[in-house]
Steps between C-alpha positions, in 0.01 A plus 500: 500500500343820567561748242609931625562791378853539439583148487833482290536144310735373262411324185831361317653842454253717552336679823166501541397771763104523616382864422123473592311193591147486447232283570493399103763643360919507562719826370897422511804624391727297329875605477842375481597638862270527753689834614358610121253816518437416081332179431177358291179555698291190472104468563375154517267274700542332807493161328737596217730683798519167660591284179805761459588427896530132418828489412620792725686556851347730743855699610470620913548865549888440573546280191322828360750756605790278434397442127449881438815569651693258200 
């Protein structure tokens, strides 16, 4: 799985959206809603990034806009 930039994934109930992906280092956002504009801001490495992915669902763009629309 190739990690992006804006990549929204959910993680029991949380979403996890990619803010800036580096060659190192991962910055998310982590929020209830992935409509949210407040959330936590998250810097960790790619390794750690992946570990938190292990458990987590990669949502399509559609299953995106339905989910903010809830």
């Amino acid at each position: 799985m190739k990690l992006r930039q804006g990549q929204v994934w959910k993680h029991g109930e949380e979403y996890i959206r990619i803010v800036r992906l580096e060659r190192l280092q991962v910055e998310y956002k982590s929020t209830i809603n992935p409509a949210a504009k407040k959330g936590t801001h998250h810097k960790v490495s790619n390794k750690e990034f992946c570990r938190l992915l292990k458990n987590a669902t990669l949502l399509t763009p559609a299953e995106t806009l339905v989910a903010t629309t809830i």
